[in-house]
C-alpha positions in Angstrom: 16.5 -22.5 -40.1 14.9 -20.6 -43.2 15.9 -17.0 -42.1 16.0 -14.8 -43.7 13.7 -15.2 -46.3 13.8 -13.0 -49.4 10.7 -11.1 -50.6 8.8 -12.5 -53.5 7.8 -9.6 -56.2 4.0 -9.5 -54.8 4.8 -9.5 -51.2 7.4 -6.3 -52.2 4.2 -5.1 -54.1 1.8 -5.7 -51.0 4.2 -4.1 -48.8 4.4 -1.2 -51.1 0.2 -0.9 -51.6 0.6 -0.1 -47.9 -0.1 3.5 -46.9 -0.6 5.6 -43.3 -4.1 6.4 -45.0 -5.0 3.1 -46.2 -3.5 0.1 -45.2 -3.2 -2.8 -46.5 -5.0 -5.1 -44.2 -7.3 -7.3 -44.6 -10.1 -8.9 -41.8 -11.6 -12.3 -40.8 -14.3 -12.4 -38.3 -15.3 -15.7 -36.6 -18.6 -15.5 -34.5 -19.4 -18.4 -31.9 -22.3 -19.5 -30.1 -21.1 -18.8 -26.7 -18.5 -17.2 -24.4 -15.0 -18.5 -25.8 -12.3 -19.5 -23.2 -10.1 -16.1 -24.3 -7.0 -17.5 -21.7 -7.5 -21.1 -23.9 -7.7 -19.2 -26.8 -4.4 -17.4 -26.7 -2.3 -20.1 -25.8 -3.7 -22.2 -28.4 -2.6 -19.6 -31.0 0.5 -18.8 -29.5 1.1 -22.9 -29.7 0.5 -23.1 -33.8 2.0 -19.7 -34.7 5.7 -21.5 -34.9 3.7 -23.3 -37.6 3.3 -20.1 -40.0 6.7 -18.2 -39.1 5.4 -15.5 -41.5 3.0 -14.5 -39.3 5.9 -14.3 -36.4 8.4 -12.6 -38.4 9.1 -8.6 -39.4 11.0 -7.5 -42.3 14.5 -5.9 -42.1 15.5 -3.0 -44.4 18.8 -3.5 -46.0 20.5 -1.4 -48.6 19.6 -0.6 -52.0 16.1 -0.9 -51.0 15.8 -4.7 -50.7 13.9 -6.1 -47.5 14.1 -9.5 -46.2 11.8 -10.9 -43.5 13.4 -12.2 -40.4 12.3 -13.7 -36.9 10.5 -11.8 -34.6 12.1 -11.4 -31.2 10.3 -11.5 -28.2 7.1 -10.8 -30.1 3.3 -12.1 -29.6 0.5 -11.0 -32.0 -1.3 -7.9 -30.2 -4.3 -9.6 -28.3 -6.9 -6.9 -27.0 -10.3 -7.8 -25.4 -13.4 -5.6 -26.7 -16.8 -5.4 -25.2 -19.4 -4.4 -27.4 -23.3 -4.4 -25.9 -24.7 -4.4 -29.5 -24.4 -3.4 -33.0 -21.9 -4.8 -35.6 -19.0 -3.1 -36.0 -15.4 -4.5 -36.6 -12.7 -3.2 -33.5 -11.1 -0.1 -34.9 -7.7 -0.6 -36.7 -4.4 1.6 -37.1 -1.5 1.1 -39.6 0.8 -1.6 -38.9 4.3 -0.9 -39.2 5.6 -4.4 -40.1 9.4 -3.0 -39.7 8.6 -2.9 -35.8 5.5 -5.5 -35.3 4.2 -9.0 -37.1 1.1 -8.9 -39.2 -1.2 -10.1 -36.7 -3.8 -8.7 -34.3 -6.2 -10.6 -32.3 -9.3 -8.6 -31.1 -11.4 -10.5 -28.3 -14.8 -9.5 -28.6 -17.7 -10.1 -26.3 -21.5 -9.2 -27.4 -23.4 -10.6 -24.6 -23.7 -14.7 -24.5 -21.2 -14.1 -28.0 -17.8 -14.1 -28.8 -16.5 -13.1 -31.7 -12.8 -13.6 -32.6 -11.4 -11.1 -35.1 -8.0 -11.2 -37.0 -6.1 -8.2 -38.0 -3.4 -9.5 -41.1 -1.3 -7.8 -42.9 -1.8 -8.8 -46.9 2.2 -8.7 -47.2 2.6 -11.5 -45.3 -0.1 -13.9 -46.3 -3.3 -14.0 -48.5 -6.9 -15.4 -47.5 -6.5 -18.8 -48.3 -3.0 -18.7 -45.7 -5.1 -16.8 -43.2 -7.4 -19.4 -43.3 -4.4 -22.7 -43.1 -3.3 -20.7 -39.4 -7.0 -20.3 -38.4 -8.0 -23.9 -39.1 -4.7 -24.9 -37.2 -6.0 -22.5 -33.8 -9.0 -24.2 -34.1 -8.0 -27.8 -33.7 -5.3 -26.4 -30.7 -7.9 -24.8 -29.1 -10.2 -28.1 -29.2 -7.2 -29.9 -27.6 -6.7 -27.4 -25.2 -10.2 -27.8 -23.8 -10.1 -31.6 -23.6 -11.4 -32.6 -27.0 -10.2 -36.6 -28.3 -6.7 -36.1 -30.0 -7.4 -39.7 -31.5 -10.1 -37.9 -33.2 -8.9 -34.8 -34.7 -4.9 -33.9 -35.9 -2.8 -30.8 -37.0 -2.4 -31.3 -41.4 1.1 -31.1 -42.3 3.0 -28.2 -42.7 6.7 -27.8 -43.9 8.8 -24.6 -43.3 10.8 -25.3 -45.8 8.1 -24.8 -48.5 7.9 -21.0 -47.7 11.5 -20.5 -50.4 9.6 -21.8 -52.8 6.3 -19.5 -52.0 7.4 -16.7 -54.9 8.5 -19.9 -57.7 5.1 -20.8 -57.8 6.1 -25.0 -59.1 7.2 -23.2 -62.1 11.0 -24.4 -63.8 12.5 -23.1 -66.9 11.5 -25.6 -69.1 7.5 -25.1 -67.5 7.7 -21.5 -68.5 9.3 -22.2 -71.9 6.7 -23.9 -72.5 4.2 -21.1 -71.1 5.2 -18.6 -73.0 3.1 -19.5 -76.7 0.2 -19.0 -74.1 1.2 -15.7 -72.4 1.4 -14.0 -75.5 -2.2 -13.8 -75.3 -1.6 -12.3 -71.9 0.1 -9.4 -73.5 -2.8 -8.6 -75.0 -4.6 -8.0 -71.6 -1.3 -5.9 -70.7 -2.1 -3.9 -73.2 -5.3 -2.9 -72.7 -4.8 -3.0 -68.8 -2.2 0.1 -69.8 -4.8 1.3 -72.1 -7.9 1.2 -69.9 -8.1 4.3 -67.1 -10.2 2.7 -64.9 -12.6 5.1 -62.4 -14.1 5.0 -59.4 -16.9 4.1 -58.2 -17.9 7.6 -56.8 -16.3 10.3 -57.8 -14.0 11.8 -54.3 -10.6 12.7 -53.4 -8.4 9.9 -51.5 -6.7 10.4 -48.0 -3.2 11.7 -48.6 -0.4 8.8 -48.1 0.6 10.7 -45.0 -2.7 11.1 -43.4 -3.9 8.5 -40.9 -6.6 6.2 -41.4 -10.2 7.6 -40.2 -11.5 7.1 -37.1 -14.0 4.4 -38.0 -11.6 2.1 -39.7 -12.6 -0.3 -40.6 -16.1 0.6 -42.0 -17.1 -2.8 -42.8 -20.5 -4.3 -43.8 -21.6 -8.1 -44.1 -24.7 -9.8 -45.7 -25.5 -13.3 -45.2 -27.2 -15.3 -47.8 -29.6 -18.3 -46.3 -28.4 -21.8 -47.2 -31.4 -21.6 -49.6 -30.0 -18.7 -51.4 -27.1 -20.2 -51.5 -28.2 -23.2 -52.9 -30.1 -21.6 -55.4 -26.7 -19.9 -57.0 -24.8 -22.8 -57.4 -28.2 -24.4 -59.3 -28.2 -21.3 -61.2 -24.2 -21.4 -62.4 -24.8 -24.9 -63.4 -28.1 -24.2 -65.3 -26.3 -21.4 -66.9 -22.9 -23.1 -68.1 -20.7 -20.5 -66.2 -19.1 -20.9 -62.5 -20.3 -18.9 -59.4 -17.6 -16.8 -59.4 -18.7 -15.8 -63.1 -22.2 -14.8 -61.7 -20.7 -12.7 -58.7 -18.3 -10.8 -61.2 -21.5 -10.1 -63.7 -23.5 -9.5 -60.4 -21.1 -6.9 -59.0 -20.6 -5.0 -62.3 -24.7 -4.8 -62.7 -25.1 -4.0 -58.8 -22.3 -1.2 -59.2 -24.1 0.2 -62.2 -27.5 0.3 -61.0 -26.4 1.7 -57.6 -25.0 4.9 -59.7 -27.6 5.4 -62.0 -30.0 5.4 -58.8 -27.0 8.1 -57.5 -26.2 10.1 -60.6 -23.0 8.8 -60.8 -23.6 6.5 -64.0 -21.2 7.2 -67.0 -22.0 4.9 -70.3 -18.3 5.0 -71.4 -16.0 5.1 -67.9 -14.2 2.0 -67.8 -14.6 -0.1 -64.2 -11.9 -2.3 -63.4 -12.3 -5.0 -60.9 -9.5 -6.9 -59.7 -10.1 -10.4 -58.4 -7.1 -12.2 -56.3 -6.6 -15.7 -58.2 -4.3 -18.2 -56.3 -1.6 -20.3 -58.0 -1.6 -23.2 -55.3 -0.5 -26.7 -56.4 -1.3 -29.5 -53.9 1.8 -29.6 -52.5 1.6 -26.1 -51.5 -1.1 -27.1 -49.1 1.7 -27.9 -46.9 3.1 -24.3 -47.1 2.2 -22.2 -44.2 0.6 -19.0 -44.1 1.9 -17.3 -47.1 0.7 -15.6 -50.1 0.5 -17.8 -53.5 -1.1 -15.8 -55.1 -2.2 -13.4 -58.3 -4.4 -11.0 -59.6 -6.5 -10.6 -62.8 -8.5 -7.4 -63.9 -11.9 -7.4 -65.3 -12.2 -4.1 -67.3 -15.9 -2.9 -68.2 -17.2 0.5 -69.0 -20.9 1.0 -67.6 -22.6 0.3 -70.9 -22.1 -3.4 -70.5 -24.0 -3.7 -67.1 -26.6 -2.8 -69.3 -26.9 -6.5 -71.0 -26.7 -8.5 -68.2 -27.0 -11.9 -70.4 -23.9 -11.0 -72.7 -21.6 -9.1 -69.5 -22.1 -12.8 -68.2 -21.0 -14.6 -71.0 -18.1 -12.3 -72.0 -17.1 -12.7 -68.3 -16.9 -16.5 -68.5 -15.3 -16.5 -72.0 -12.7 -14.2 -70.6 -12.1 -16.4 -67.4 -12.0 -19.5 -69.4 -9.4 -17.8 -71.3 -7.1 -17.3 -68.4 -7.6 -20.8 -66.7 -7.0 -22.2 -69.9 -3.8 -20.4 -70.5 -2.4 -20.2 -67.4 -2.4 -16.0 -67.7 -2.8 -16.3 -63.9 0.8 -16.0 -64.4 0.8 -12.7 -66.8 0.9 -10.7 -63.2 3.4 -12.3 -61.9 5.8 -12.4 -65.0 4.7 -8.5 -65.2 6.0 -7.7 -61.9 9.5 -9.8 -62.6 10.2 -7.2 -65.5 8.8 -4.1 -63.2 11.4 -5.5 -60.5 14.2 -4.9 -62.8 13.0 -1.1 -63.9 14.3 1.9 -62.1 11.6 2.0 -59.0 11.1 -1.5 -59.1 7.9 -3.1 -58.2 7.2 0.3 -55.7 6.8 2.7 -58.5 3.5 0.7 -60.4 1.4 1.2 -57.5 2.7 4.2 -55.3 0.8 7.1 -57.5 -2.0 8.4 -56.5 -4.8 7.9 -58.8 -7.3 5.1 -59.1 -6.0 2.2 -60.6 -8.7 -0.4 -59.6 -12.1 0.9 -59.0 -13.4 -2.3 -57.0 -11.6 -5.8 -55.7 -14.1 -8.9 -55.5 -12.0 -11.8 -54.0 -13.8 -15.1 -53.1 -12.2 -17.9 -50.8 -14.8 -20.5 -52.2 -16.1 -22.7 -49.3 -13.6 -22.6 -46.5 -12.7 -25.1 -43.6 -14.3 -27.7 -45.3 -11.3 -30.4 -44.5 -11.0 -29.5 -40.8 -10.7 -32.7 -38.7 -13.3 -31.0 -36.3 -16.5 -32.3 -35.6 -20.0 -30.4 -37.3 -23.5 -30.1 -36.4 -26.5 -30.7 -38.9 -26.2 -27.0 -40.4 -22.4 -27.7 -40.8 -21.2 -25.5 -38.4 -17.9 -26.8 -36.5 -18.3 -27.2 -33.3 -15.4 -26.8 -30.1 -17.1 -28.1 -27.0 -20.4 -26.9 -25.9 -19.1 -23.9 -29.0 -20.4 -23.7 -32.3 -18.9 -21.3 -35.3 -22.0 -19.5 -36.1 -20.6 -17.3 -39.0 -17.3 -16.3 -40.7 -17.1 -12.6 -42.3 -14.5 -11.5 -44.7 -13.4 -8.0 -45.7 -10.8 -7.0 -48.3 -8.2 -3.7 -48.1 -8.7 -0.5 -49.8 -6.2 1.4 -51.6 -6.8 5.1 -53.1 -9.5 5.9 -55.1 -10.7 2.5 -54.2 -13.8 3.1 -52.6 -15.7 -0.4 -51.7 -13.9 -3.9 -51.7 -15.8 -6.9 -51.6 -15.0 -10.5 -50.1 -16.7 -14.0 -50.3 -16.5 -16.9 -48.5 -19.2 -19.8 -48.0 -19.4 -21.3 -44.7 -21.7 -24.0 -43.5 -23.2 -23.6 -47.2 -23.9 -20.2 -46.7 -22.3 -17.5 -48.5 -21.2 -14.8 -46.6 -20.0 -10.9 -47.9 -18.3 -9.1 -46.7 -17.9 -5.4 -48.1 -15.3 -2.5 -46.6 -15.6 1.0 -47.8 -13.9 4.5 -47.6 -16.2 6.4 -45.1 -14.6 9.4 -46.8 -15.9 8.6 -50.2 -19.4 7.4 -49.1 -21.7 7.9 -45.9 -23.0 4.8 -44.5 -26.2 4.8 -46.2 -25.1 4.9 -49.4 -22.6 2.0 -49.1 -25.3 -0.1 -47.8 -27.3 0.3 -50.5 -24.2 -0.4 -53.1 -24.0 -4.1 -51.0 -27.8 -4.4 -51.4 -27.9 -3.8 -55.2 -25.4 -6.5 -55.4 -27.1 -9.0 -53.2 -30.1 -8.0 -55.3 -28.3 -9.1 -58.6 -27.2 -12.6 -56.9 -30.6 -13.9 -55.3 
């Protein structure tokens, strides 16, 4: 038994990020070939959730503010069926009260001869790369289900027990003694994260935290790169010295400032922060369920530096080479440890109102590339007479946070995956802030 389970400072941080107005949700779409067996498909989820009891747990409120998760009674994710006859919206969302529900919703959805399975999570209870351990997991159960070889595919391993160790991170006193010579250049980022006042990308005024969520949540858009694009990106990160995710930082920054000098919303001197979700995985927290192990670092520009693309890319890479050398992955994490212990706690650095990030760019690097389950000469995975066509990712907003952005490459294409606040910008505009970034990357 590992109830109850104690939240870690960023899952007390996620939790607290979540508003009525914007929740903190994030979204996985997986598209197939053809009509998926929805009866098969259910009971092959409900048959690996007791692998990831996060995702079949609630939290419990107890006093002087501390929460705890504990098992879910009697609870199932919420399954809906949707039929759509075409266009490609996500299923509308609503706040999830994890007090009273578990972080997942399924959403059927049938577009013709299609089928497109959507997940719902909540970010509290685990990050991308755990979303993705449970969907690779429903996956193989559903190719069982359906009469697939067991000889030839098999569940990895997972161990419960792993999940009180989620928030430690591998990390013992003698590790972080000898960390902190290192993290005192991560002070130096604290410091000019506190001095920085980041804005956003538009200039609006944010849902109040009591106001629902608009009727077209999620308003979500998704651009495909071909396998030659794709291709041609990783060639391009090589040639140039820096990594992919370099070039899709220095992309988004020069994509953002293009977009608002084409809208009139281009300032020289306002600083743009983009926060980019870093996890702290070792390998034996591959065995961990669906969790999050994860941080965040902040990439603070002001819209002059878009204006060099050459030097933005190599003060990006300098930077990130920086905090992999260093291990300043960590600085986050430490941070929130000494929030935890100030009056407010963790609650208090993200519950005002103004814009503290102006963008998030997360990127889940080629995904389901171990699965056990059989591919086709694109790469797809195939379940039966099934193939996995596509896989879109979208990212959660938070106030003042007007467009989040998510990568994931699939079947060696890379896929983004962009939500936005239809309050802040109309459809057309948003889709022409995800085509200047495209633009920048191919």
């Amino acid at each position: 038994m590992i109830w109850p389970l104690q939240l870690t400072v960023m899952e007390q941080l996620l939790l607290a990020e979540d508003r009525p107005s914007y929740p903190w949700i994030f979204f996985l779409r997986l598209r197939f070939s053809g009509l998926l067996n929805e009866l098969v498909a259910r009971t092959a989820m409900l048959a690996v959730l007791p692998r990831h009891p996060l995702l079949n747990s609630v939290i419990r409120n107890k006093s002087w503010g501390r929460a705890e998760w504990v098992a879910a009674e009697n609870q199932v994710p919420d399954f809906q069926s949707v039929e759509r006859a075409t266009g490609d919206d996500f299923p509308t969302c609503s706040f999830l009260d994890l007090t009273k529900e578990i972080g997942l919703r399924v959403r059927f959805v049938t577009c013709g001869e299609k089928t497109e399975v959507v997940l719902q999570m909540h970010h509290a209870v685990c990050d991308g790369l755990g979303a993705l351990s449970f969907i690779n997991d429903w996956l193989i159960a559903y190719a069982l289900e359906i009469g697939v070889d067991p000889i030839a595919i098999s569940f990895p391993k997972r161990n419960e027990q792993r999940l009180r160790l989620r928030g430690k991170f591998g990390l013992t006193f003698w590790k972080i003694l000898r960390m902190s010579r290192k993290q005192i250049l991560g002070l130096q980022g604290v410091r000019d994260f506190l001095k920085n006042k980041p804005t956003p990308l538009i200039p609006f005024a944010a849902r109040a935290p009591s106001k629902t969520v608009p009727n077209q949540y999620p308003a979500i858009l998704t651009h495909n790169l071909s396998s030659e694009e794709t291709t041609r990106l990783a060639q391009a990160s090589k040639h140039q010295g820096v990594t992919v995710n370099d070039l899709l930082i220095q992309s988004l920054l020069v994509g953002i400032g293009k977009w608002q000098r084409q809208n009139g919303f281009y300032d020289p001197n306002r600083c743009l922060r983009i926060m980019i979700p870093m996890s702290l995985r070792s390998q034996e927290d591959y065995e961990t369920p669906a969790s999050n192990i994860v941080s965040s670092i902040f990439v603070d520009r002001c819209g002059a530096d878009s204006d060099d693309p050459k030097r933005l890319l190599q003060s990006i890479h300098d930077q990130m080479q920086t905090i992999k050398q260093n291990a300043l992955g960590f600085t986050f994490i430490f941070s929130l440890h000494c929030r935890h212990r100030l009056p407010g706690g963790v609650a208090k650095a993200v519950r005002s109102e103004q814009c503290t990030i102006s963008s998030i760019l997360t990127n889940l690097g080629p995904i389901l590339r171990h699965s056990p389950l059989p591919r086709d000469e694109q790469g797809r995975l195939l379940l039966g007479d099934l193939a996995l066509e596509q896989f879109d990712f979208a990212a959660p907003l938070r106030p003042y946070l007007c467009a989040s952005f998510a990568v994931a490459t699939y079947a060696n294409r890379l896929g983004i995956g962009m939500q936005y606040d239809p309050i802040a910008m109309s459809e057309s505009h948003a889709r022409d802030l995800l085509a200047s970034f495209v633009r920048q990357i191919v």
